[in-house]
Every structure is written in structure tokens, then in C-alpha cells.
C-alpha positions in Angstrom: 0.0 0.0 0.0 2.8 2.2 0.9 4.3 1.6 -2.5 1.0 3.0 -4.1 0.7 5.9 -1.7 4.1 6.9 -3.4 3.5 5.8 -7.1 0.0 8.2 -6.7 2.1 11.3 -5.0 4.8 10.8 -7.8 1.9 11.0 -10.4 0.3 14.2 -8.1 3.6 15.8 -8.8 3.9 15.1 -12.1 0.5 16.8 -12.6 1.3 19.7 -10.8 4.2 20.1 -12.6 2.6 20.4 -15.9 -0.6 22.1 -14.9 1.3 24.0 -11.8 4.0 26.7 -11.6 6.5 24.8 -14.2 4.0 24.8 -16.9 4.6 26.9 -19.9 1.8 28.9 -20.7 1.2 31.1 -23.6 1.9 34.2 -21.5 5.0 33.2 -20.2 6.3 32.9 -23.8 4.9 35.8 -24.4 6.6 37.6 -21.8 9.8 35.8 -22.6 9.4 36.5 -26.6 9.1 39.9 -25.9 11.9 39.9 -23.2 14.3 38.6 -26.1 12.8 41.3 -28.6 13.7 44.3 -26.0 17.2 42.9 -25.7 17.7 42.7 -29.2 16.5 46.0 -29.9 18.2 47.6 -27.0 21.6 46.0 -28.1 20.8 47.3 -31.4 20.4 50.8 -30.5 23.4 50.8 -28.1 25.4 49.4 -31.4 23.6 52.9 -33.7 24.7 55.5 -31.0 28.0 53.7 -30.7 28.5 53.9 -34.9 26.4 57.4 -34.4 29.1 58.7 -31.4 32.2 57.7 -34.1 30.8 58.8 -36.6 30.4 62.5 -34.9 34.1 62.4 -33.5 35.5 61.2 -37.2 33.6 64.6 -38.3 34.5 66.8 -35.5 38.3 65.5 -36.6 37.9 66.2 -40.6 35.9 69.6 -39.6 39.2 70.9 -37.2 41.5 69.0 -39.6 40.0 71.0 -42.9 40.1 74.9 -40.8 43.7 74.0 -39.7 44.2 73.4 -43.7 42.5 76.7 -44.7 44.3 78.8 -42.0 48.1 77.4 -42.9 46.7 78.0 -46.7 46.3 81.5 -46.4 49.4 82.0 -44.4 51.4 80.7 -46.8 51.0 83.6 -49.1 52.1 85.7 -46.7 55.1 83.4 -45.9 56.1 83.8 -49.9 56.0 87.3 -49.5 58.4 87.6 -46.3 60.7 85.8 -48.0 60.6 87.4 -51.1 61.3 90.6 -49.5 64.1 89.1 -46.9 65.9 87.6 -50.1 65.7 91.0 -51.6 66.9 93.2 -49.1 69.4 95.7 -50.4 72.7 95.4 -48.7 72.7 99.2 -46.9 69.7 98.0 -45.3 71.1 94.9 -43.9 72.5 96.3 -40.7 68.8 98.2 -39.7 67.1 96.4 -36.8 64.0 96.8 -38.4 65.0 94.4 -41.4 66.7 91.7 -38.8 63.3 91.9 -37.3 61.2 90.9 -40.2 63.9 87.8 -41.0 63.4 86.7 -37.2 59.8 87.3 -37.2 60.0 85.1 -40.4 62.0 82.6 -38.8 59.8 82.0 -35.8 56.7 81.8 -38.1 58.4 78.8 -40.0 59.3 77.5 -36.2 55.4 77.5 -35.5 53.9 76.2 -38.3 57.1 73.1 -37.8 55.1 72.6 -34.5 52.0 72.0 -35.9 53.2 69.8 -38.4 53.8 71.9 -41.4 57.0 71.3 -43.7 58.7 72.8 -46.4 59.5 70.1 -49.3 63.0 69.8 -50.2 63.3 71.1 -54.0 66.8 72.5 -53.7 68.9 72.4 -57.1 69.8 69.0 -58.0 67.1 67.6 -55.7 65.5 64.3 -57.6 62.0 65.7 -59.3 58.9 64.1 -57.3 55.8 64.9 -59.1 54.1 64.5 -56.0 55.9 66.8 -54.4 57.2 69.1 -57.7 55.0 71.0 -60.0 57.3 71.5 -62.6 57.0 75.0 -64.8 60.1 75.0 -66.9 62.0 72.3 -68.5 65.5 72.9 -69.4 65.8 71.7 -72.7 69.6 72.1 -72.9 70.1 69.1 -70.0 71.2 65.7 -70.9 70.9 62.7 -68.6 68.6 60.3 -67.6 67.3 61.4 -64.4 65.0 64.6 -64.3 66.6 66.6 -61.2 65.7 70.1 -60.2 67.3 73.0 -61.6 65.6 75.6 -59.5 62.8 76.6 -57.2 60.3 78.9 -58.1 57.9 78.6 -55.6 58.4 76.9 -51.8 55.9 74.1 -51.4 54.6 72.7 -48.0 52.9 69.2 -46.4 50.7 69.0 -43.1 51.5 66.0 -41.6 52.9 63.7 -44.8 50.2 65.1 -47.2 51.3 67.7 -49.7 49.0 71.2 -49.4 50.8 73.0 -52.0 53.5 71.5 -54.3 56.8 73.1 -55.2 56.7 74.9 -58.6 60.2 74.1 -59.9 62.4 74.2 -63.2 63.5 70.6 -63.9 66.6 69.5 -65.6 68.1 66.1 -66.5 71.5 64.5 -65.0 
């Protein structure tokens, strides 16, 4: 008898298993359907503001990279024209502290724009010709050689940071 007593509480359990707490009903996967859907879509969205938050640094970057571009652009003008008027100084004026002035005031401007990462390309005579470095004007015909070198600079050209915001303008030759 005891042996039944236990096969019909085994059975009991078994019934309030299923029909009890354990039993899946069509709420509870509800609940747990929708559960999984809110996960998803909140992992979703935390992925969108993640690529949304890049994306808004990798324009704030381009946006402070392209004014620091346009500000060393229309300096360099400026820097043309210093020099221009250093390399033509007439020789009684060499001595006046005025002139020294402008050629140290020159100087520190090239000093401060080499801090930011601004620097002049080589294209000093015999200098091998890069064409993505050299915009060449002239070509001295007169030359003979294989490799195109530069004759002479006619214009100083500049990079930011490895790329080239204004090339040399030179007069190229062969060796």
C-alpha cells in the first residue's frame, strides 16, 4: 500500500508540474518572446549610437583638420611674400634692426607652423624631381641625362602631416 501511496504522489507531482507553476503557458512565452525582442533592440540601438558617437568624432576631426588646412593655406602667401622681401633686401639695409626683425619674425613663423606639423619640401637644385611633391613649370631643354633633377625653385611648397597642401613649382633638368 505504501508503494502506491508513493507511485499516486509521484503522479500528483507530475500533474502539478505540468498544470502548476513549471508549466509553460502562452503568457509566459509571451513575456519571454518579448523579453528577447527588447534585448535585441536595446543591443541594437546601443550598437547605432556607438557607430552614431564615431561617426560625430571622425567629423568633428575632418571639420578641425579641414580649418587648420585653410588657415596654414592663407598664411602661406604671406610666408612667400616675407621671404621674397628678406631675399631682396638691399645690402645698406642689412644692418637696420627693423630688417633683422622681419627675418626673425620670419623665422619664428616657420618654427610655429614646424610645430603644428607643417613642412617645407625639399626642391633645392639637383634635388631628384617628385611629381608629388614638384609641379614642374620650366623644363631645361639644354640638359642631358637620364634622371630629371631640379634645376631651381620657383615657388616653396609645403605638407601637413605627410600630405602635400601645396606642391613646389620648380624648373626641372636632366643629369
Amino acid at each position: 500500500m505504501e508503494e502506491n501511496n508513493v507511485a499516486k504522489n509521484q503522479d500528483n507531482a507530475k500533474d502539478k508540474k505540468q498544470s502548476g507553476f513549471f508549466k509553460k503557458d502562452s503568457k509566459c512565452e509571451k513575456l519571454q518572446a518579448e523579453n528577447s525582442e527588447l534585448k535585441n533592440d536595446l543591443q541594437r540601438t546601443r550598437a547605432d549610437f556607438e557607430n552614431y558617437r564615431k561617426n560625430v568624432e571622425s567629423r568633428i576631426s575632418n571639420a578641425q583638420n579641414l580649418g587648420e588646412k585653410k588657415a596654414i593655406l592663407a598664411l602661406i602667401p604671406m610666408i612667400d611674400d616675407i621671404e621674397r622681401a628678406i631675399s631682396h633686401l638691399p645690402t645698406e639695409l642689412a644692418e637696420n634692426s627693423w630688417a633683422q626683425n622681419v627675418a626673425k619674425m620670419s623665422k619664428n613663423l616657420e618654427k610655429n607652423l614646424s610645430k603644428m606639423g607643417v613642412v617645407k619640401i625639399n626642391s633645392s637644385n639637383g634635388t631628384i624631381f617628385n611629381p608629388e611633391l614638384h609641379e614642374a613649370i620650366q623644363f631645361d631643354e639644354e640638359s642631358e641625362g637620364e634622371e630629371e633633377i631640379i634645376a631651381e625653385e620657383l615657388r616653396a611648397g609645403y605638407t601637413l602631416k605627410g600630405e602635400v597642401l601645396r606642391a613646389a613649382m620648380v624648373k626641372v633638368g636632366r643629369k
